[in-house]
Structure formats: structure tokens, C-alpha cells
C-alpha positions as a printed Julia matrix, in Angstrom:
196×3 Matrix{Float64}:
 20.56   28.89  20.58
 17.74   26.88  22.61
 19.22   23.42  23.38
 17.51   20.72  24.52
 19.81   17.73  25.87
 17.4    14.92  26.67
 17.78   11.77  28.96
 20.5    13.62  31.52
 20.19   13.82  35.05
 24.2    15.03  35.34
 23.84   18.21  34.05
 27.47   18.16  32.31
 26.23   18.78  28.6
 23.51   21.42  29.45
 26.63   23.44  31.73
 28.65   23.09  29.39
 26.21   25.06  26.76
 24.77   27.57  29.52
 28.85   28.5   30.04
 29.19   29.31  26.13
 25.65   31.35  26.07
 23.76   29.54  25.21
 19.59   28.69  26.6
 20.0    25.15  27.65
 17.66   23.21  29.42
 18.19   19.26  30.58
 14.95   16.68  30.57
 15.52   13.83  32.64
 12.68   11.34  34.45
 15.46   11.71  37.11
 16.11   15.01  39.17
 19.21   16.88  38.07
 21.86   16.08  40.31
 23.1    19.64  39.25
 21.27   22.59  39.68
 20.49   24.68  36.54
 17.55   24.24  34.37
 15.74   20.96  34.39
 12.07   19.07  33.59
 11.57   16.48  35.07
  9.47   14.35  32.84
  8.9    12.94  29.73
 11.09   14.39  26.96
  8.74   13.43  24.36
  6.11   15.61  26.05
  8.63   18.43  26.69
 10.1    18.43  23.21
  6.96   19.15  21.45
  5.56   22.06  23.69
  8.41   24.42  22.91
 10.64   25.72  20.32
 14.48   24.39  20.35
 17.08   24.5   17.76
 18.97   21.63  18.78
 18.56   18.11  20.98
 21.27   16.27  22.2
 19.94   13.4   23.64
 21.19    9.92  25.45
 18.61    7.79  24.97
 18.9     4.87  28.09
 21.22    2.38  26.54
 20.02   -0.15  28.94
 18.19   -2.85  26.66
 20.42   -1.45  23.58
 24.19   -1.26  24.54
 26.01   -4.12  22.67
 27.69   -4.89  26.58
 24.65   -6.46  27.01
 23.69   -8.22  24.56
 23.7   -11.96  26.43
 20.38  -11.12  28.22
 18.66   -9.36  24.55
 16.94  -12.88  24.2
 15.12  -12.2   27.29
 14.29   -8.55  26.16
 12.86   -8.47  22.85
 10.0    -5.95  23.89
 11.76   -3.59  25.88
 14.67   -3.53  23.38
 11.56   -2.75  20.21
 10.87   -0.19  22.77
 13.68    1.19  23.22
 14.78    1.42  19.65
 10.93    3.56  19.13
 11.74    5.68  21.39
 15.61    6.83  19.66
 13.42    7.06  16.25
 11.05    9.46  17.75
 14.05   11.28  18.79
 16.18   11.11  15.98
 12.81   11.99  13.59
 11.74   15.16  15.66
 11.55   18.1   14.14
 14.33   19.73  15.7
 16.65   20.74  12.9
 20.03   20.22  15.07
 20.26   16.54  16.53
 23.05   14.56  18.08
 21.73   11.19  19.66
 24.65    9.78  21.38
 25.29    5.96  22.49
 27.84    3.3   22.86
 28.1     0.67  20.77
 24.61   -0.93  19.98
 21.85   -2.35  18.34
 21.09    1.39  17.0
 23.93    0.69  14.29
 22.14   -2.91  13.05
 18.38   -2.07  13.77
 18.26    2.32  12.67
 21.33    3.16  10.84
 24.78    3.52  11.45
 26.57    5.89  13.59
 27.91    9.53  11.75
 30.75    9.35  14.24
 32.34    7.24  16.73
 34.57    8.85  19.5
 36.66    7.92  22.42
 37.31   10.04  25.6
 40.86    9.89  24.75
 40.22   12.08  22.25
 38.75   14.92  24.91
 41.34   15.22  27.47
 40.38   11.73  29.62
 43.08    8.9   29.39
 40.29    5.9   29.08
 38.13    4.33  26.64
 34.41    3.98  25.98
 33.64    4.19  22.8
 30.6     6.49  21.77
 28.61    6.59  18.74
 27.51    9.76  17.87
 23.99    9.86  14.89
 24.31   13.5   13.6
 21.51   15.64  11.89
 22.78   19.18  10.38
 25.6    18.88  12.86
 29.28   18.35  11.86
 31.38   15.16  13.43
 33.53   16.32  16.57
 36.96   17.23  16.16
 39.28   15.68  18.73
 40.31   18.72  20.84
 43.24   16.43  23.12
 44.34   13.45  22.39
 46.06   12.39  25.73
 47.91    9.07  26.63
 45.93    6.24  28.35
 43.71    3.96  26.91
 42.43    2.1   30.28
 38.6     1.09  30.5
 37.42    2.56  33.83
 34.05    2.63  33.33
 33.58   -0.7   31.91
 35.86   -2.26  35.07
 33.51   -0.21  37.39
 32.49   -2.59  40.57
 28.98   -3.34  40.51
 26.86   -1.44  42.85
 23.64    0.37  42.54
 24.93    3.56  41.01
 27.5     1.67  38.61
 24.74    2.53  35.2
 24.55    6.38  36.54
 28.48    6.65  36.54
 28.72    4.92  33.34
 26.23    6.77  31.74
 27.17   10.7   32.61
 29.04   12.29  29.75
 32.95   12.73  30.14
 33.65   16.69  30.94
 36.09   17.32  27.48
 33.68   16.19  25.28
 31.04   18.04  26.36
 32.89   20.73  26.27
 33.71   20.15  22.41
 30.2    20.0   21.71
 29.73   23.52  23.57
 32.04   25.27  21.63
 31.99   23.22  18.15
 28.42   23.33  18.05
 27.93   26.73  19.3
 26.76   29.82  16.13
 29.19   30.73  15.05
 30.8    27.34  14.33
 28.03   26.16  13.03
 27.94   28.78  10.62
 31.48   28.32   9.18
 30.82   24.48   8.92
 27.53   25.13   6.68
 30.17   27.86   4.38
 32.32   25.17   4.12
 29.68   22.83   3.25
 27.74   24.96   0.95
 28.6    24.05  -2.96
 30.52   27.44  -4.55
């Protein structure tokens, strides 16, 4: 398949897929901080001058995340921003699309979430819950549920890198996506799916 995972500068989704196979590409306006394929640019641009069967994308969750919402008052246009640009993601016409989240206004002002996860769930002993809007994608199956429910990222000091470590995807549950989203998976979830 030809992934596209929008708004990542880590690199840790589109790895994940390359390791399974698969053509994945990361869009960021940032540089990859791994390297492997990467645009640097506008993913709205990029999205529409190629081909790509699915988008995983993490919109900026910066005027949307819940964890803020004491300074929405003084944010109302960035926030209707914001929320334009996940509905031009979510209404591409890529046929596979996961737009992933934490907890925000996403749930109130688009829809709500398809799925809600925890990193506990992947192999990492924290929290941080994650809302997960699926298109022609099944929900995420837990693939280890370990011990350890501390909040590391939300205790993280402040500094100026503090959003960039909150905001890179945890290792196990990229990998889950890999390999749960991969063909062949795919495939048997649509049999399973399909009326007999």
C-alpha cells in the first residue's frame, strides 16, 4: 500500500509501515527528525498531487486538545481553523483514514471518536489517552496490555520541546497499526465485515 501519515516530523508511524512493506511517506512543515521519506510542506498540497491508499494523520492538537481548553476563549479563530483543517483531512478522498488525537474539541465540534486507546494497551506502562476517527479501517486491537498507568507525558517539565515529546506517537502502537492495518489484515477484516 501507499501510506501517507500526515503532520509527523518523528518518523515512528511511517518506519513502522516501511518495516512491514509497505510505500510510506511522512509530510510534516517540520524536517523529519528521522531519515526516510519525507515532504516537507503542506499536506494539503501533497495529498492531492499523488495517489495513496491510506492517511494517517495527527492533525496539531495545539488550539484543540481538551488540556487546553482554559485559554480556547482567547482562540476562537485559530481553534475554527484548526477544526477546517481535520475536516479537509478526514473528507479527502483517500479511502483508508485514521486521524488520531487526544481528547478534544474534535469529539463536540466533528463527531465522535471510532476508538479511544491508551499506551498501556501497546506495550508502554503510561497513559494518554488517544482518540482514534476511523474511515474503512477497523478499531485497534490491544496487542500488550502491561502494568503502569503513570502520566509521563502530561507531568513532562515545561521546556521548549515539551509539545514535540508529547506529540510523537508511542513505538507499540505504531507498530499495531503497521501490522493490523497492513493487506492482508485488512482483507480478513472486510470478510468478516461483508454480510453472508
Amino acid at each position: 500500500m501507499k501510506i501517507l501519515v500526515a503532520c509527523e516530523f518523528s518518523g515512528i508511524v511511517r518506519d513502522a509501515f516501511i518495516a512491514r512493506g509497505h510505500d510510506a511517506i511522512s509530510c510534516d512543515l517540520l524536517p523529519t527528525e528521522r531519515p526516510g521519506p519525507h515532504y516537507q510542506g503542506d499536506v494539503l498540497e501533497f495529498m492531492h498531487s499523488q495517489y495513496f491508499n491510506m492517511m494517517i494523520a495527527h492533525p496539531p492538537c495545539t488550539h484543540l486538545a481538551v488540556s487546553g481548553a482554559r485559554y480556547f476563549k482567547g482562540k476562537v479563530q485559530q481553534q475554527k481553523e484548526a477544526l477546517e483543517f481535520v475536516r479537509k483531512l478526514m473528507n479527502s478522498c483517500i479511502d483508508k483514514i485514521c486521524i488520531e488525537n487526544p481528547i478534544s474539541v474534535i469529539s463536540s465540534r466533528i463527531k465522535k471518536p471510532t476508538q479511544i486507546i491508551q499506551p498501556w494497551q501497546f506495550g508502554h506502562g503510561e497513559t494518554k489517552a488517544t482518540c482514534l476517527w476511523l474511515k474503512n479501517i477497523p478499531k485497534l486491537t490491544p496487542t500488550n496490555i502491561v502494568e503502569g498507568r503513570t502520566a509521563r507525558i502530561h507531568r513532562l517539565p515545561p521546556g521548549p520541546d515539551r509539545w514535540k515529546e508529547r506529540s510523537r506517537t508511542m513505538q507499540g502502537i505504531a507498530d499495531a497499526m503497521a501490522d493490523q492495518w497492513s493487506d492482508k489484515a485488512l482483507a480478513a477484516w472486510r470478510s468478516k465485515e461483508e454480510p453472508k
